[in-house]
C-alpha positions as CSV (number, residue, x, y, z in Angstrom):
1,X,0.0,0.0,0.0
2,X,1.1,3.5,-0.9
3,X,1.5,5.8,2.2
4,X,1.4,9.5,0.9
5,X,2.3,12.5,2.6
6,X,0.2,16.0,2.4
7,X,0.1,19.3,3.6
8,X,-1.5,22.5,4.2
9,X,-2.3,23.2,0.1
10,X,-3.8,19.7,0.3
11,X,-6.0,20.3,3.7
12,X,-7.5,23.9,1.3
13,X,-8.0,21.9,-1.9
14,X,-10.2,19.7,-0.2
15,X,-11.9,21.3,2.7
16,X,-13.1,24.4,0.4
17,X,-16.1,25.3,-0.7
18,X,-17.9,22.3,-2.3
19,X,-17.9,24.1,-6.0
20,X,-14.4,25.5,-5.3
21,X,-12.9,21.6,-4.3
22,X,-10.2,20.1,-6.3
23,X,-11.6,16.8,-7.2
24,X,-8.3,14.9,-7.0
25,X,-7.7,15.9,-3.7
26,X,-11.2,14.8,-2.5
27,X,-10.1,11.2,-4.6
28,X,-7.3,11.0,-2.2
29,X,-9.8,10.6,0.8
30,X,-11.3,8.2,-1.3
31,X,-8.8,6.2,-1.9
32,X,-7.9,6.1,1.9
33,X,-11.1,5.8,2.8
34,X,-11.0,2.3,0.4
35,X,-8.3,1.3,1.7
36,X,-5.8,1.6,-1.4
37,X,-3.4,4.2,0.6
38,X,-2.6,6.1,3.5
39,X,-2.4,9.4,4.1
40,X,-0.1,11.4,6.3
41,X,-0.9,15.1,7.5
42,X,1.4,16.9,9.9
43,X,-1.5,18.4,12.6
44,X,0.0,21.9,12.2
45,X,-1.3,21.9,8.3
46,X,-4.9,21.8,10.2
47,X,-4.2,25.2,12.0
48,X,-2.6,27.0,9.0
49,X,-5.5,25.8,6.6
50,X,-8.0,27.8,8.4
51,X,-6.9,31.3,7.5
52,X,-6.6,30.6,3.7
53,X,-10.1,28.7,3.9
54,X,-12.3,31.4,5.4
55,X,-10.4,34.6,3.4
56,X,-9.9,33.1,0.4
57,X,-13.1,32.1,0.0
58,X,-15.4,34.3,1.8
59,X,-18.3,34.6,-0.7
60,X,-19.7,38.6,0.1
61,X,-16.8,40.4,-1.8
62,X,-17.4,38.6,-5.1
63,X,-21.4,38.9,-4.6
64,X,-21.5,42.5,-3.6
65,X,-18.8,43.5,-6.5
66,X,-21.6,41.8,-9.2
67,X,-24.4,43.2,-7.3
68,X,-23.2,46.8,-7.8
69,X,-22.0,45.9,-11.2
70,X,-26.1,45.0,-11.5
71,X,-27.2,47.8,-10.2
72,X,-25.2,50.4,-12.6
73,X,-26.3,47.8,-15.7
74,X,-29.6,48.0,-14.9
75,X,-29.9,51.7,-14.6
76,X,-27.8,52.0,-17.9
77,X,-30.1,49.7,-19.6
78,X,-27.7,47.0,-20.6
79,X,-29.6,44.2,-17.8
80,X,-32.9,43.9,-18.3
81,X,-35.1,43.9,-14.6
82,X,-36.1,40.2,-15.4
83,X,-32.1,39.3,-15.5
84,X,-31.0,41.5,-12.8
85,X,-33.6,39.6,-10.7
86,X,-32.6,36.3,-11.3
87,X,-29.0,36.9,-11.0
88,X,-29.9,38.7,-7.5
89,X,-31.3,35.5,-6.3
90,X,-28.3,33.3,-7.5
91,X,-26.1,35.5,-5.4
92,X,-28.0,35.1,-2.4
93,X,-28.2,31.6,-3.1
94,X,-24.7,31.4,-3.5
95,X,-23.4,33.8,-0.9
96,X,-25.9,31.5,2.0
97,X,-24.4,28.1,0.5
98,X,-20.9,29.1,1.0
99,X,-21.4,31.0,4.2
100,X,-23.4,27.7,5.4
101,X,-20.1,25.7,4.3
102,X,-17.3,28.1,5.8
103,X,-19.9,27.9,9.5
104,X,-19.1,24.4,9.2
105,X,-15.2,24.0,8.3
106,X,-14.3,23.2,12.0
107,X,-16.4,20.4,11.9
108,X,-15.0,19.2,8.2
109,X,-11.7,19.6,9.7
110,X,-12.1,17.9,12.9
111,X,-13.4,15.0,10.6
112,X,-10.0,14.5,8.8
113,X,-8.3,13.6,12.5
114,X,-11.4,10.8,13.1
115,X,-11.5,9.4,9.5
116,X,-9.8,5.6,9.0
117,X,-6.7,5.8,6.2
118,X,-5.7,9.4,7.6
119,X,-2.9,9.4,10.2
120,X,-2.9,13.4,11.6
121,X,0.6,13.4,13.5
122,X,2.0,16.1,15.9
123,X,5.2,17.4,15.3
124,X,7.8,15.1,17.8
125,X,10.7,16.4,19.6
126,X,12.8,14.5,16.9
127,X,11.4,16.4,14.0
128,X,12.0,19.7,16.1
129,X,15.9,18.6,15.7
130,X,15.4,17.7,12.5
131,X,14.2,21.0,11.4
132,X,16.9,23.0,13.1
133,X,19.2,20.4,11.4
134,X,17.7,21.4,8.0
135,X,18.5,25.0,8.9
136,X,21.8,24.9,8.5
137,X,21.6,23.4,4.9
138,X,21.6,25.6,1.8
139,X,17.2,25.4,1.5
140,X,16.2,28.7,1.3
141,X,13.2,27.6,3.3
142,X,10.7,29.6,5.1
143,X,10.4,28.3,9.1
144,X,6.9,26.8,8.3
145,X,8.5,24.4,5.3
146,X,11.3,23.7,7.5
147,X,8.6,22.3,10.0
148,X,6.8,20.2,7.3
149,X,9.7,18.8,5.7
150,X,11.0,17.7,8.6
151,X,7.7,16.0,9.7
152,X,8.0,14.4,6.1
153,X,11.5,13.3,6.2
154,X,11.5,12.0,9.5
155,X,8.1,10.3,9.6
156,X,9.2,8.6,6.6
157,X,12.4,7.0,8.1
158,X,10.2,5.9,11.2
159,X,8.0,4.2,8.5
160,X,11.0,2.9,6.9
161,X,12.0,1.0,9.7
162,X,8.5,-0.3,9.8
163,X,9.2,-2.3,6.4
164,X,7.1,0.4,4.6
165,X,8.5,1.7,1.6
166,X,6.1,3.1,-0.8
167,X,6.5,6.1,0.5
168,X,4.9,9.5,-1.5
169,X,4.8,13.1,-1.1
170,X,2.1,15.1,-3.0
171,X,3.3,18.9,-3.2
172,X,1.9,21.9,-4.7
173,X,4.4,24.2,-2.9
174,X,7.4,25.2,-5.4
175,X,9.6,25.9,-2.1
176,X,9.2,22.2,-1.4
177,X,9.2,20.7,-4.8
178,X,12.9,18.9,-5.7
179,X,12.7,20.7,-9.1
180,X,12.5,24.2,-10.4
181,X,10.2,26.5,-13.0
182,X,12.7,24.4,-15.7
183,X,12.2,21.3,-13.8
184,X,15.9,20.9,-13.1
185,X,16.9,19.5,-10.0
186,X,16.8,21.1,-6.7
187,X,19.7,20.4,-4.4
188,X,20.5,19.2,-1.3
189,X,16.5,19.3,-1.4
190,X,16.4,16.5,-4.1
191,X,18.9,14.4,-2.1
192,X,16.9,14.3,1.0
193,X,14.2,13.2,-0.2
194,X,16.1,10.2,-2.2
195,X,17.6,9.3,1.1
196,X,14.2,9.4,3.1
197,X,12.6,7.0,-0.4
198,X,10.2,9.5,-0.9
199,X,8.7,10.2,-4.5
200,X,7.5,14.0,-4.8
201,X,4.5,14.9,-7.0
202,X,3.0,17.8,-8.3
203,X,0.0,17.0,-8.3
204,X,-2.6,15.6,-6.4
205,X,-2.9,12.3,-8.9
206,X,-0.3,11.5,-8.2
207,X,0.6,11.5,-12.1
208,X,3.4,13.8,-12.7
209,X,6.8,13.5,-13.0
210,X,5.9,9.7,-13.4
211,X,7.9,8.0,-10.4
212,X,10.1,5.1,-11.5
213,X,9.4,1.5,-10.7
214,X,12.3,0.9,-9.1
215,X,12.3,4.2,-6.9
216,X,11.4,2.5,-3.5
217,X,14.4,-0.5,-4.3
C-alpha cells in the first residue's frame, strides 16, 4: 500500500467550498477511505489551513462587487429587470451556501483527525531537531516548510523502519518541490528526499513527474 504525505495546500484543496474543491484531492480521501493508501498530514497543516479557507473564499466580496456591477447595468439599460432579478437571487443563493459551508469548516476539519486511512501526526521532539538540522543546509526555506519537511522526512524513516517503503509526497508548494520552474533539480532538497525514499509529485494524482518502478528499491 502506498503511504502519501500531504500538507497544508492539500488540507485547502479539499476542505473548500464544495464548487471551489479540487476533485483529486477529495479522490485521495477516497482512496484512503478504500483502503488503497494512507495518508499522512502533519497536525499543524490543520491550523494554518483555516486562515486561507475562510479569506480566500469568503463569498460577500465577489457577490457584492456583481451586485453593484447590477445595479449600474440595470440603470444604464444593458440588464434587463427580469435578469437583474434572477442573478440577484443566485447571489443570495450562493453567498448562503458558501457561508453555510465556511460555518461548518471546523467540523470538516475535525473529521479529517477521526476518518480511517488518515494518520494526523504532531510534530515530535525529533522532528524539532530535525528542522533546526535542515536549517543549517543551503534550503532557502521559510520556518513553516522547515517544520513540514521535517515531519516528512522524518516520519518517513520511522516508516521505513517499519518495512514500509512506498512512501509518496504530493506537493503543490514550489519551495518544497525537488525541481525548479525548468524542472531541473533542486539540491541538497532532491537528495533528502532520495535518502528518506520518498517520491514528490506535483499533483494531487499522483501523475506527474511519473515515479520510476524501481524508486522505492
Amino acid at each position: 500500500m502506498t503511504h502519501v504525505f500531504v500538507e497544508t495546500n492539500w488540507v485547502v484543496a479539499y476542505a473548500a467550498p464544495a464548487h471551489m474543491q479540487v476533485p483529486a484531492a477529495a479522490q485521495l480521501i477516497e482512496k484512503a477511505l478504500a483502503g488503497q493508501l494512507t495518508l499522512h498530514l502533519p497536525a499543524l497543516c490543520l491550523t494554518e489551513a483555516r486562515h486561507p479557507l475562510r479569506t480566500k473564499f469568503q463569498p460577500r466580496t465577489t457577490a457584492d462587487s456583481i451586485r453593484k456591477y447590477l445595479g449600474w447595468a440595470t440603470h444604464a439599460g444593458k440588464v434587463e429587470q427580469d435578469s437583474a432579478g434572477t442573478v440577484r437571487m443566485i447571489l443570495d443563493q450562493y453567498e448562503a451556501t458558501v457561508s453555510g459551508e465556511l460555518d461548518q469548516l471546523d467540523e470538516r476539519l475535525q473529521k479529517l483527525t477521526e476518518q480511517s486511512g488518515i494518520e494526523v501526526f504532531a510534530l515530535s521532539e525529533i522532528m524539532l531537531a530535525r528542522a533546526v538540522q535542515l536549517s543549517t543546509m543551503n534550503l532557502d526555506l521559510k520556518p513553516f516548510d522547515q517544520a513540514i519537511l521535517a515531519a516528512v522526512l522524518v516520519r518517513a524513516d520511522q516508516l521505513r523502519k517499519d518495512g514500509i517503503y512506498d512512501l509518496a509526497f504530493c506537493e503543490l508548494d514550489f519551495d518544497l518541490q525537488p525541481w525548479d520552474k525548468n524542472g531541473r533539480t533542486k539540491q541538497p532538497l532532491a537528495a533528502l528526499y532520495d535518502s528518506a525514499g520518498v517520491w514528490v509529485y506535483g499533483d494531487f494524482a499522483m501523475e506527474s513527474p511519473v515515479r520510476p518502478p524501481t524508486f522505492s528499491d
